[in-house]
MMTF fields as JSON, N, C-alpha, C and O atoms, coordinates in Angstrom:
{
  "mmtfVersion": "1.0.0",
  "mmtfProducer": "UNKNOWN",
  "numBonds": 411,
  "numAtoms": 412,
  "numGroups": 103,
  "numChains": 1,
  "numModels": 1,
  "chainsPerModel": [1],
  "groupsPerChain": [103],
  "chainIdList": ["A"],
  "bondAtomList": [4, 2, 8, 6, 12, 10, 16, 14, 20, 18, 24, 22, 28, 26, 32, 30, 36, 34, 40, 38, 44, 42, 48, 46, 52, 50, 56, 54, 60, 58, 64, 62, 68, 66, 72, 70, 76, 74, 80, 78, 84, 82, 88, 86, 92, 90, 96, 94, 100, 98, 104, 102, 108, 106, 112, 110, 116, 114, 120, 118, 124, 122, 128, 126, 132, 130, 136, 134, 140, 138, 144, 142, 148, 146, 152, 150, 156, 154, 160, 158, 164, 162, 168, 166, 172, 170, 176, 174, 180, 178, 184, 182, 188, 186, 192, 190, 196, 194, 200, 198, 204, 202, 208, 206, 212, 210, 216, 214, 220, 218, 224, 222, 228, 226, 232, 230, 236, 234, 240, 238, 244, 242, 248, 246, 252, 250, 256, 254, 260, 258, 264, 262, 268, 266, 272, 270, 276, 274, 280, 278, 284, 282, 288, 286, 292, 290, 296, 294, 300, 298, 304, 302, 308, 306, 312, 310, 316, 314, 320, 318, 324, 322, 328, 326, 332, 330, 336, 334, 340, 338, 344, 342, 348, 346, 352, 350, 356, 354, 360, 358, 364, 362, 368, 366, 372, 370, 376, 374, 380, 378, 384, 382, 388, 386, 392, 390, 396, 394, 400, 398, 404, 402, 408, 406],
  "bondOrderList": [1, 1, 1, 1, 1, 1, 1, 1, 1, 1, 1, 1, 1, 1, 1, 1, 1, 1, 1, 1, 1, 1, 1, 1, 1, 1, 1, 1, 1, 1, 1, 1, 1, 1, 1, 1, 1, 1, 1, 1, 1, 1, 1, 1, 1, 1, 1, 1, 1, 1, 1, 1, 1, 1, 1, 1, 1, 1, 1, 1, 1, 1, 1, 1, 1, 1, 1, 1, 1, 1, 1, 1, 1, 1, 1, 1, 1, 1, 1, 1, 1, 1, 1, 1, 1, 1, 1, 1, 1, 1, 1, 1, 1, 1, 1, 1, 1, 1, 1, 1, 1, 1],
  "groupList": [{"groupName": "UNK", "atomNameList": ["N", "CA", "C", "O"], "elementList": ["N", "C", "C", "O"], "formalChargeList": [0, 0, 0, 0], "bondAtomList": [1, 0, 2, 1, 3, 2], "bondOrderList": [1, 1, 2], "singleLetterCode": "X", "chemCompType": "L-PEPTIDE LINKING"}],
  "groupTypeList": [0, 0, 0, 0, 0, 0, 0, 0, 0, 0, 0, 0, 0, 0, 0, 0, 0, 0, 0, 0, 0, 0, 0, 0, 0, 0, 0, 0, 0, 0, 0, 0, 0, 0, 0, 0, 0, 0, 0, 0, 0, 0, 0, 0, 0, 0, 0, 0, 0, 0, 0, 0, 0, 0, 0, 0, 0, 0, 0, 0, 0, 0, 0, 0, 0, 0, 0, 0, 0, 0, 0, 0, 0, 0, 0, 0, 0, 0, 0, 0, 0, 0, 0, 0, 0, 0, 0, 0, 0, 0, 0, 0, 0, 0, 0, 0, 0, 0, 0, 0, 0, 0, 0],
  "groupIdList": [1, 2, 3, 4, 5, 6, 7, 8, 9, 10, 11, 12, 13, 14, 15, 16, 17, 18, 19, 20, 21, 22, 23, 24, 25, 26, 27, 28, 29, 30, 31, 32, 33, 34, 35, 36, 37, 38, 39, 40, 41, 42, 43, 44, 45, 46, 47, 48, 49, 50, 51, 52, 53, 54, 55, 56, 57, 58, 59, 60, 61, 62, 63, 64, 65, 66, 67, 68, 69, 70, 71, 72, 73, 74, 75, 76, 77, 78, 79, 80, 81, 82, 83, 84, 85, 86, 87, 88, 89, 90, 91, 92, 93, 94, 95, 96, 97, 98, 99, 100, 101, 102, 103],
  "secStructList": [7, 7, 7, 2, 2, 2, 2, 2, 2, 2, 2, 2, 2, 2, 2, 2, 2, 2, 2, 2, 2, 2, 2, 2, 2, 2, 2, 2, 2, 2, 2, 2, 2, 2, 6, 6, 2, 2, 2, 2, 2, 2, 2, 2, 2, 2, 2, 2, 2, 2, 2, 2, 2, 2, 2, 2, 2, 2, 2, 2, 2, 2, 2, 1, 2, 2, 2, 2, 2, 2, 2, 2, 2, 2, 1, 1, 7, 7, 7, 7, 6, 6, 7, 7, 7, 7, 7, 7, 7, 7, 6, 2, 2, 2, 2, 2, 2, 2, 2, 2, 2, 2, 7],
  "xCoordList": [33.392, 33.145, 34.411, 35.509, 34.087, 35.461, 36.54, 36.218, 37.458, 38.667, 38.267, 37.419, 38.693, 38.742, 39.766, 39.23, 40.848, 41.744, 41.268, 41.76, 40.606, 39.888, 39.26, 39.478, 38.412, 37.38, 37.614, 37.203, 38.811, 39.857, 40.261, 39.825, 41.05, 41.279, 39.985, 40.153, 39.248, 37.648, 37.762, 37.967, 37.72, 37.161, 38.045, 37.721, 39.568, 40.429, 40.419, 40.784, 39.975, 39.86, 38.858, 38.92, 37.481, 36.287, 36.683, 36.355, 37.504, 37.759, 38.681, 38.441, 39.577, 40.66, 39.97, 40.151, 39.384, 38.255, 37.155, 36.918, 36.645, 35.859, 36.759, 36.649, 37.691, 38.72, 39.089, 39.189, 39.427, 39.948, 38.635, 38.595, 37.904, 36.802, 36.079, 35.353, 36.358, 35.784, 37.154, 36.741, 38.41, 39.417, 39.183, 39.561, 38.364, 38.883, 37.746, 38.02, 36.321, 35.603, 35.365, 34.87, 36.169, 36.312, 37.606, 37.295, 38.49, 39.621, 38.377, 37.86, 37.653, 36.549, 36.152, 36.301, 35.661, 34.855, 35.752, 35.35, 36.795, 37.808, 38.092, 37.934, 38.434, 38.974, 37.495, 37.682, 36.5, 34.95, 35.219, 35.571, 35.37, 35.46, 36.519, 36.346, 37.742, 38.928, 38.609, 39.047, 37.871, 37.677, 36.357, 36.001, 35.876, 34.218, 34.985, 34.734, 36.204, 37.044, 38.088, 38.724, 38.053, 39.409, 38.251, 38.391, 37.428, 36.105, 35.887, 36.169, 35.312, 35.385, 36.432, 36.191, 37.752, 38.755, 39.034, 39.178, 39.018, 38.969, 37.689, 37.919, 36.485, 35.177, 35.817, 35.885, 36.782, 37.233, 38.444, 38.774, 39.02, 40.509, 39.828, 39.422, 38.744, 38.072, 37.887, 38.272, 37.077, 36.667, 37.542, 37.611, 38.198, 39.307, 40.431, 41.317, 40.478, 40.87, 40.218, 40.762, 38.827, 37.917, 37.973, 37.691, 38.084, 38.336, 39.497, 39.354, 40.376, 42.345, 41.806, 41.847, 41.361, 41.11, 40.595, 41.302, 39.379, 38.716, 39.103, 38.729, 40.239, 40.85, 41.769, 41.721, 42.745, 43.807, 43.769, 44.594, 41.812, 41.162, 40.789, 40.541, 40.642, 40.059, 41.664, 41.751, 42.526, 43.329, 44.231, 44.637, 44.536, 44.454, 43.864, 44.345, 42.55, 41.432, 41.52, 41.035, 42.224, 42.37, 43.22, 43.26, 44.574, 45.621, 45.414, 46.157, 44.865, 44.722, 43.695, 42.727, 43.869, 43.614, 42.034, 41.373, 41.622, 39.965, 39.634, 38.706, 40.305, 39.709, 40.058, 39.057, 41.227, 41.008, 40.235, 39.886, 39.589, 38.831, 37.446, 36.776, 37.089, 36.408, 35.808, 34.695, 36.686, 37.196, 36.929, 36.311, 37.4, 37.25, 35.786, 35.573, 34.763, 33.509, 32.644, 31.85, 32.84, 32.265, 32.437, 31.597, 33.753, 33.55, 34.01, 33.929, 34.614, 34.595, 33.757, 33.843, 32.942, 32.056, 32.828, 32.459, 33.744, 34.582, 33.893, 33.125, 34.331, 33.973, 34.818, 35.252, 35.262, 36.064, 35.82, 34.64, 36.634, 37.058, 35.735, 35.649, 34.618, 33.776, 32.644, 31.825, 32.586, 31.159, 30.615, 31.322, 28.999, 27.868, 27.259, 27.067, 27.134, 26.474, 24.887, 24.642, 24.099, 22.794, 22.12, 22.374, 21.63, 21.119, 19.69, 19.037, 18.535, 17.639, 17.08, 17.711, 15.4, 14.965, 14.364, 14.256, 13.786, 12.53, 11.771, 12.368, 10.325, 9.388, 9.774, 9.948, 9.937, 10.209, 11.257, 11.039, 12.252, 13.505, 13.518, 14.367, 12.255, 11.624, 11.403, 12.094, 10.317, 9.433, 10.356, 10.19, 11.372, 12.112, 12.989, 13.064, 13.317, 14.21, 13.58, 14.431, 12.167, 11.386, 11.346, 12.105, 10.711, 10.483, 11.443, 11.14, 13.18, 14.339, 14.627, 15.216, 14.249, 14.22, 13.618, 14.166, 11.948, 10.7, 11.53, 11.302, 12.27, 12.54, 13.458, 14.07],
  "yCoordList": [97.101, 97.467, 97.34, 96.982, 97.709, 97.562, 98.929, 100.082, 98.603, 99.516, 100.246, 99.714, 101.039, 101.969, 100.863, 100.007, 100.807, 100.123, 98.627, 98.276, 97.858, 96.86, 97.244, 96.605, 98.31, 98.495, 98.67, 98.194, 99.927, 100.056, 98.623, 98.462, 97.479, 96.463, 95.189, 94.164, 95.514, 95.141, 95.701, 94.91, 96.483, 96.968, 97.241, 97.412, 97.193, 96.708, 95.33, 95.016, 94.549, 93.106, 93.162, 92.401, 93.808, 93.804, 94.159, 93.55, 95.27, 96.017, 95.111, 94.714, 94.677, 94.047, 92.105, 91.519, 91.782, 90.972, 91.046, 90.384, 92.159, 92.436, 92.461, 91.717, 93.56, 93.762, 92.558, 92.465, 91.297, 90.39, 89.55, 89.458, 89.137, 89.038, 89.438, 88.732, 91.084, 91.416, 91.082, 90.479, 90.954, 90.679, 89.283, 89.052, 88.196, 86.964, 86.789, 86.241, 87.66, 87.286, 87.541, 86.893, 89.551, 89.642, 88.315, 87.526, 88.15, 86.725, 86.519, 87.272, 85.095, 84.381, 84.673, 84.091, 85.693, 86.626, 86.645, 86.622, 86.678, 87.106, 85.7, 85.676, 84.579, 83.719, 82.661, 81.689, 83.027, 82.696, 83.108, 82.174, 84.67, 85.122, 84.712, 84.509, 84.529, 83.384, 82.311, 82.011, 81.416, 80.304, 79.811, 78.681, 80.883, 81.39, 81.804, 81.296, 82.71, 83.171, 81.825, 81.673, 81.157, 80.306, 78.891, 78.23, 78.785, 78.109, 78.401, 77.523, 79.787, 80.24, 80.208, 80.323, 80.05, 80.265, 78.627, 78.42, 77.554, 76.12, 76.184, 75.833, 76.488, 76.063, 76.635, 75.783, 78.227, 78.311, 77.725, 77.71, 77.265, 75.905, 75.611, 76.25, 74.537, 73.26, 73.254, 72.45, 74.557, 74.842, 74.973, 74.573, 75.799, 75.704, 74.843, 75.09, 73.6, 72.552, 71.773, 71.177, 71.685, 70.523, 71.691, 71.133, 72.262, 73.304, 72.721, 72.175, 72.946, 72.997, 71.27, 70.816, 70.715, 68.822, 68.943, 68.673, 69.321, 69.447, 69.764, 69.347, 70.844, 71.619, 70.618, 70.285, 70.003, 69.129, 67.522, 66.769, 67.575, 66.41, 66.714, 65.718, 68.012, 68.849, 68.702, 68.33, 68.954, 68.583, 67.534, 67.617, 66.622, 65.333, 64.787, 63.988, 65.146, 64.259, 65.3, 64.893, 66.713, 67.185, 66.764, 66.581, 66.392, 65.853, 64.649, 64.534, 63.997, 63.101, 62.847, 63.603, 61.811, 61.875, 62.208, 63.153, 60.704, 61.339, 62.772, 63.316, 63.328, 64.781, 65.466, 65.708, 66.068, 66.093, 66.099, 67.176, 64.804, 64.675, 65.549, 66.142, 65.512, 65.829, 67.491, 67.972, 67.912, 69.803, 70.001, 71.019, 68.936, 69.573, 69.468, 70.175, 68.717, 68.33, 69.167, 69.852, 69.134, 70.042, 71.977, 72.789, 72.384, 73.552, 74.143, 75.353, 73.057, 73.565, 73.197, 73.411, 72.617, 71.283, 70.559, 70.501, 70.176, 69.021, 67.812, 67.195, 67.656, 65.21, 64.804, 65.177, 63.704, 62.637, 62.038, 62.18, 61.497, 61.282, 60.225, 59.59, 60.016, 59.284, 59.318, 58.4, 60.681, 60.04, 60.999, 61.594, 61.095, 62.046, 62.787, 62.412, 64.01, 65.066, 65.098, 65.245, 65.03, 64.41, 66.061, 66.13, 66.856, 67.871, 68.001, 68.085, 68.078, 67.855, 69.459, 70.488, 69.262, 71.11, 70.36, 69.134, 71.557, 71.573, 72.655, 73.682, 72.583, 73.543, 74.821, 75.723, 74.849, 76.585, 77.208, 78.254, 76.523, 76.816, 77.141, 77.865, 76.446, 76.354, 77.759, 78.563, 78.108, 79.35, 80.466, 81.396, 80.467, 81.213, 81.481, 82.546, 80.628, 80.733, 80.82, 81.174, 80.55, 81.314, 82.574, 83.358, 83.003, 84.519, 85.25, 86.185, 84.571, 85.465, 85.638, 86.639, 84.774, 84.46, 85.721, 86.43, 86.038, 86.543, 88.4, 89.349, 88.245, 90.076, 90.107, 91.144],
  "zCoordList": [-32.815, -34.166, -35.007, -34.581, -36.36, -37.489, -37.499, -37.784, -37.232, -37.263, -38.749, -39.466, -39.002, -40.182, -40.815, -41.519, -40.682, -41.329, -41.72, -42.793, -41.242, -41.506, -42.653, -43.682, -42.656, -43.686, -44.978, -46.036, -44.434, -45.908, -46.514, -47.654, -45.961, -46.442, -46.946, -47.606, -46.592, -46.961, -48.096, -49.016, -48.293, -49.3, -50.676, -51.851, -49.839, -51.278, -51.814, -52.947, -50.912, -51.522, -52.015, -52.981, -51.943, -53.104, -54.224, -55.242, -54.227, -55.716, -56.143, -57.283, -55.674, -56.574, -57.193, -58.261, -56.229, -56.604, -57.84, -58.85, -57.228, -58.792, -60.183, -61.157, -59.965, -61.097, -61.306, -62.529, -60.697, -61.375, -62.095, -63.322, -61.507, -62.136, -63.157, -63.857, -63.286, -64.975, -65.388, -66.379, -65.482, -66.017, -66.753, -67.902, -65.753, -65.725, -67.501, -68.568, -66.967, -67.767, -68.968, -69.89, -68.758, -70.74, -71.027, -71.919, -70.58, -71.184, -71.71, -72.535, -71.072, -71.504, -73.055, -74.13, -72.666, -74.11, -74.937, -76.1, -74.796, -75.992, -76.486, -77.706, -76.024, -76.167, -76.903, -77.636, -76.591, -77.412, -78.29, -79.012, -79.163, -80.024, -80.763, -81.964, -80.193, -81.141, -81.502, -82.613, -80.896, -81.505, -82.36, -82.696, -82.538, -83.838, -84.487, -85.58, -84.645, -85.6, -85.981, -87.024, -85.103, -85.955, -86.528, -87.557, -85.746, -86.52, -87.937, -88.753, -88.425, -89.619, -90.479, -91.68, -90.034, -90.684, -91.62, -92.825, -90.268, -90.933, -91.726, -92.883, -91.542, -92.727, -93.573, -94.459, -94.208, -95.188, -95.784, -96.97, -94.8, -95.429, -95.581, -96.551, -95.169, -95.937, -97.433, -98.283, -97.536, -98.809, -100.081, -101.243, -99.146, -100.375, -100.493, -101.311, -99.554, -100.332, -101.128, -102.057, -100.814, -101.496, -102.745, -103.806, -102.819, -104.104, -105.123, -106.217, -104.58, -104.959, -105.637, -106.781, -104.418, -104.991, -105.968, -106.938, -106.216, -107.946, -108.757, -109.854, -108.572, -109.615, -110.078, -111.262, -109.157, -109.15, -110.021, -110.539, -109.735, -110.488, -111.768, -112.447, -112.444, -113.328, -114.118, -115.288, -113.519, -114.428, -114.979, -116.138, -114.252, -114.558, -115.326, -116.13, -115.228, -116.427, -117.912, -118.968, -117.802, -119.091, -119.656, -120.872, -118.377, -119.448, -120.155, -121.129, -120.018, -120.63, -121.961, -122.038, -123.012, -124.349, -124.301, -124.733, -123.397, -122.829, -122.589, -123.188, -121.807, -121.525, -122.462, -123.137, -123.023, -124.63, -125.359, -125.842, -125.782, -126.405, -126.014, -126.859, -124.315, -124.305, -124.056, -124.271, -123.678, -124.069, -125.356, -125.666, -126.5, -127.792, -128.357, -129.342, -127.905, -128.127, -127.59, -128.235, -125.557, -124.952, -125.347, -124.959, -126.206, -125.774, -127.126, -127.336, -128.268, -129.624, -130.66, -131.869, -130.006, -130.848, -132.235, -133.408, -131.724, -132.581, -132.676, -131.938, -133.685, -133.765, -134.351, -135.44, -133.456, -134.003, -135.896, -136.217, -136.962, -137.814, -137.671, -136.62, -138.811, -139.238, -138.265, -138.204, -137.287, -136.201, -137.275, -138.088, -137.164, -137.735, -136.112, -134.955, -136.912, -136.222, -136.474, -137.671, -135.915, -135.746, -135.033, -133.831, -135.379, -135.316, -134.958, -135.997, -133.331, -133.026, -133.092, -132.848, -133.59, -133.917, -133.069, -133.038, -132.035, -131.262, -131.714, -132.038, -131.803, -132.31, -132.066, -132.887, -130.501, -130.237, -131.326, -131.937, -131.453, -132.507, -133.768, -134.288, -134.52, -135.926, -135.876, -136.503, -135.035, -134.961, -134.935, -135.724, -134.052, -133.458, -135.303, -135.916, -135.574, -136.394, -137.93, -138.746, -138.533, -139.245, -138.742, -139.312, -137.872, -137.243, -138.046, -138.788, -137.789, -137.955, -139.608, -140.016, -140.356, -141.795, -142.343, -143.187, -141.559, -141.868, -141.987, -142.737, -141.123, -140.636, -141.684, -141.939]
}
């Protein structure tokens, strides 16, 4: 039969076995969870370069006479020297804007 002392050493190599084993496998787990975290981290670099790029393109095209021009049209309603302003009513607008006359 097994010596006592045998058994004892049996049985420290299970435990220290196991222990390395859940050791080995939270690593695992942890090291999954770093790289879903560093995953997420590049989808947000991405973004915010394709961001920074638009912005970077956004301004370039303001500096210039074109964009200029077109800031002052789009957001002050400016016009250039001899164009005409051509003014479209749609019905709803008529109504809307009698209604406001009426009060």
């Amino acid at each position: 039969m097994f010596s006592l002392k045998r058994i004892i050493l049996i049985a420290l190599g299970v435990v220290i076995f196991a222990i390395a084993v859940s050791y080995y496998r939270f690593e695992l787990d942890r090291i999954a969870q770093i790289q879903e975290a560093i995953g997420k981290r590049e989808a947000i670099l991405k973004q915010k370069r394709d961001s920074v790029r638009d912005y970077k393109e956004q301004v370039s095209f303001y500096k210039t006479q074109e964009g200029i021009e077109h800031l002052a049209r789009e957001q002050y309603n400016l016009v250039a020297p001899g164009e005409r302003v051509i003014l479209l009513k749609s019905p709803d607008v008529n109504s809307e804007i009698e209604n406001d006359e009426m009060k």
